[in-house]
N, C-alpha and C positions, 0 to 999 in steps of 0.2 A: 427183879426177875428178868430172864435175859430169854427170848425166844430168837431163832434160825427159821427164814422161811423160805420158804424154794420157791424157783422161779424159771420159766424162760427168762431169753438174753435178750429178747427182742425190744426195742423203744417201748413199743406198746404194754408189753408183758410187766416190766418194772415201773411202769407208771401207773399200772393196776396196783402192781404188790405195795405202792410207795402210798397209793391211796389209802390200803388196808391199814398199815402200817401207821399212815399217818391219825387214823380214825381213831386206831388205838392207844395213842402218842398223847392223843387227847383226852381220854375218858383217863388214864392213868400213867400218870406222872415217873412213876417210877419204873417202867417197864422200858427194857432196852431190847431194839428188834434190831438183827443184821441179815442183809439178805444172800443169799447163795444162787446162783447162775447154775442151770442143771441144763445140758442141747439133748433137746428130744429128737428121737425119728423123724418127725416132721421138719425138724429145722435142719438137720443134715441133709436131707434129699428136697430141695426149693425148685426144682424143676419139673418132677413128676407131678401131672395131676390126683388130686386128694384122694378121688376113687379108683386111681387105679398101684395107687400104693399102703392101702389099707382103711381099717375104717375108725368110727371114731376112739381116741384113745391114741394115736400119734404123736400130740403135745401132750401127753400126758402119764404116759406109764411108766420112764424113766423119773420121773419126781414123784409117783406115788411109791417107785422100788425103793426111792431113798429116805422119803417118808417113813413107809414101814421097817425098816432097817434103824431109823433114828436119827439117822444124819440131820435131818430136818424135823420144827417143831410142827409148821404147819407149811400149806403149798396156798398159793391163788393162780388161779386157774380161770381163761374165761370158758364160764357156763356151759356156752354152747359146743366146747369142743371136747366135752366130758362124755362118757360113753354111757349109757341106760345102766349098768349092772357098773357097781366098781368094787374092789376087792374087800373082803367081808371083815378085814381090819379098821376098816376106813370108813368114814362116815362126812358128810359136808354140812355144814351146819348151816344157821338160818343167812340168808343171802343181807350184804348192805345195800342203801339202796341203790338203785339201777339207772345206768346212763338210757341215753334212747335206745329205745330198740329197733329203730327203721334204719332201712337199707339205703343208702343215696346212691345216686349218680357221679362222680364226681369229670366235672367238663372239662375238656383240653383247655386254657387256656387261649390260644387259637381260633377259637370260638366267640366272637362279641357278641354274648348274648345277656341280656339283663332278665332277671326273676321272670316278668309275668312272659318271659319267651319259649321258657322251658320246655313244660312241657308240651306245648305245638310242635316247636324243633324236634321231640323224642317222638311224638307220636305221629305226625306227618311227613319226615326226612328219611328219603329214599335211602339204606344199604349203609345206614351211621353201621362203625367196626369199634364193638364196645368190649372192653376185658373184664373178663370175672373170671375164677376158678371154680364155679358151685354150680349144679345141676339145678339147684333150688333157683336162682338165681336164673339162670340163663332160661329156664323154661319159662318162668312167669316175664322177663322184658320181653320174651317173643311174645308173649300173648297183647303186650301190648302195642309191639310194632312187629311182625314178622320178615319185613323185610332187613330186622339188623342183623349185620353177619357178626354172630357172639366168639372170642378168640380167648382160648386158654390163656390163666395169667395165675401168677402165684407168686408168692414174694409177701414180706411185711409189708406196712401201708406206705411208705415211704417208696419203696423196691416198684412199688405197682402203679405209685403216680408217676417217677421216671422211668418206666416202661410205657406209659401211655403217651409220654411226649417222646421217648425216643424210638416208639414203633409206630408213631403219628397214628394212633388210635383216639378214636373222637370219647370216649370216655370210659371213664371203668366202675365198678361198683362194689361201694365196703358198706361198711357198718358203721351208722351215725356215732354209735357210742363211740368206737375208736379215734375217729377222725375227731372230736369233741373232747377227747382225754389226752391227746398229744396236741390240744390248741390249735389244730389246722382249721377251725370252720371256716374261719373265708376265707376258702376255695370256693368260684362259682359252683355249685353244684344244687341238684335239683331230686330232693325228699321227697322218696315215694310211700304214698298213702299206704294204708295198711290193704285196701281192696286191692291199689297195685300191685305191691308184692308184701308177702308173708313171709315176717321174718325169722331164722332159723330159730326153733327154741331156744328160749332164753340166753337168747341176745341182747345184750348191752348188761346185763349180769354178771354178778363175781364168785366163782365157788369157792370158796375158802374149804379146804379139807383136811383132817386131821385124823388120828390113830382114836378111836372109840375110847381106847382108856384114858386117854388126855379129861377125863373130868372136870378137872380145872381149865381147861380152854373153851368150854362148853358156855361156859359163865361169860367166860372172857368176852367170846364173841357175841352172845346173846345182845350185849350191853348198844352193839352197832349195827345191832339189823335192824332190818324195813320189816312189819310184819305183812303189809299188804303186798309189797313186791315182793316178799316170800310164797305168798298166796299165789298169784301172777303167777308163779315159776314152776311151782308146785305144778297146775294147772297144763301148765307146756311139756315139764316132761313126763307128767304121766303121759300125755298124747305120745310123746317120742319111745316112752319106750312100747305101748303096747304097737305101736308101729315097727317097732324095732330097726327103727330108720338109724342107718350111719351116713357115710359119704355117695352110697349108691344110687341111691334115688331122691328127687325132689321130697322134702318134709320140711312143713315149717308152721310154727304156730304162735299166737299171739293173744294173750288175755288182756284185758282191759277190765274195770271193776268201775257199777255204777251203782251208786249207795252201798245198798246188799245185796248185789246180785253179780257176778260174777260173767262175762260174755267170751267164749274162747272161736279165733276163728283158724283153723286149719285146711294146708293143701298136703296133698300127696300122691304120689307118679311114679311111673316105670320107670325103669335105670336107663330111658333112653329120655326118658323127661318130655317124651310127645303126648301121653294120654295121661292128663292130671285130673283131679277133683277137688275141688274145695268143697267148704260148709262152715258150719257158725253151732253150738249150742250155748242157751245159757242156763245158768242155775244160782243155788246158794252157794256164800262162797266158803264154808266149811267143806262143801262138796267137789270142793275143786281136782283133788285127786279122782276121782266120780266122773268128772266133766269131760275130763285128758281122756281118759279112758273109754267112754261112750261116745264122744267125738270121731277115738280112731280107730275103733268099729265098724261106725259108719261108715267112713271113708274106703277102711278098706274094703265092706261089703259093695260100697257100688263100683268102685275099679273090680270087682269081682265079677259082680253082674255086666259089665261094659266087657268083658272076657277081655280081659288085662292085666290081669294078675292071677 
């Protein structure tokens, strides 16, 4: 059996697809996958910040067009940059499992600073000039230090670390999962707890997606998911979509499972990212779709109440 799977070009992107690829490589033997290179919106335009050039669905809707069209057998996709509704062709099946999903720091070099120095240096160091691209992102390190001045940045992971040493910026901020799948962990850099920041919906996650009548890939992939990081994810984007959060406003949420019970912690904020709200629910974790959902209710009802939204 011979499947095509679409892709960004990005280092990141194909070390996602190579992992899928490779999971399946494993469970059966005789299956040959090649991959195909598809440039989304997002990666033609690396300059424009993410909210002010559309929402989510930018990596993504030129390899769902080719998808549906056929071209491709199935796409990987990371998680979090998949939009709440996707086209009624397509369907994403159960997730494999999942890199971290916390956000780091990542420190200039420049910096001699050893682990237990960290976080004192973030939290006590007057006017640190830290790059991120994310509203999510930049609202919550002000909450931890407000006097950082946050400086737009965009670019693969690669792009964004040689931007922090060649705009002598003191540090920048990705996703553990990434920096952990292209081998870069040691880089000093300094993991922020989940209380710190909350990270985007299912982040460090893979969405595999496929055309609904693909039947037979349904099987396929079953055989390589996680059922509990399925749960996990389940659980975020339902919070994401009845948020109906894209790149505008701060969202971001995080389940963890303890035994049988299910704990989701979520933030959410105005598209200027100064009046946020977090919270926590837990439940059973059949009810995880339940949880997303009543979570961001909540949420949104007291940014309502706070006359903020």
């Amino acid at each position: 059996m011979k499947l095509i799977a679409g892709t960004r070009g990005s280092t990141l992107a194909i070390a996602q697809t190579e992992i899928v690829m490779r999971k399946l490589s494993e469970k059966y033997s005789d299956l040959s996958i090649e991959k195909k290179i598809i440039v989304t919106k997002g990666d033609r335009d690396k300059s424009t910040a993410l909210n002010k050039i559309g929402d989510k669905g930018l990596f993504v809707s030129e390899i769902e067009k080719q998808l549906i069209e056929g071209s491709i057998d199935f796409a990987v996709h990371s998680y979090k940059d998949m939009p709440s509704e996707i086209d009624e062709n397509l369907m994403i099946v159960d997730i494999p499992d999942r890199s971290d999903p916390r956000d780091v720091l990542i420190i200039n070099p420049k910096h001699n600073l050893i682990n237990q120095d960290l976080k004192d240096w973030l939290v006590n160091t007057q006017g640190l000039r830290i790059g991120t691209g994310s509203i999510r992102r930049k609202s919550q390190i002000l909450r931890i230090n407000n006097s950082i001045e946050v400086l737009g940045i965009r670019g693969n992971i690669e792009t964004r670390i040689d931007k922090m040493i060649k705009e002598d910026l003191d540090g920048v901020v990705l996703a553990a999962s990434g920096i952990k799948r292209l081998g870069k962990d040691n880089l000093n850099m300094y993991y922020f707890s989940y209380e710190e920041m909350i990270p985007s919906p299912a982040q460090g996650a893979l969405a595999i997606e496929i055309r609904k009548e693909r039947k037979d890939l349904i099987k396929l992939f079953c055989s390589i998911s996680d059922e509990l990081e399925t749960i996990k994810v389940k659980a975020e984007r339902s919070f994401m979509k009845t948020i109906d959060g894209g790149c505008h406003s701060p969202v971001g949420a995080i389940s963890t499972i303890d035994g049988e019970k299910l704990r989701l912690r979520g933030i959410f904020g105005d598209s200027e990212g100064e009046n946020i709200v977090i919270d926590e629910i837990c439940g059973e974790l059949e009810n995880a779709d339940e949880l997303g959902h009543k979570l961001a209710e909540s949420l949104l009802d007291k940014l309502s109440l706070d006359g903020e939204f």
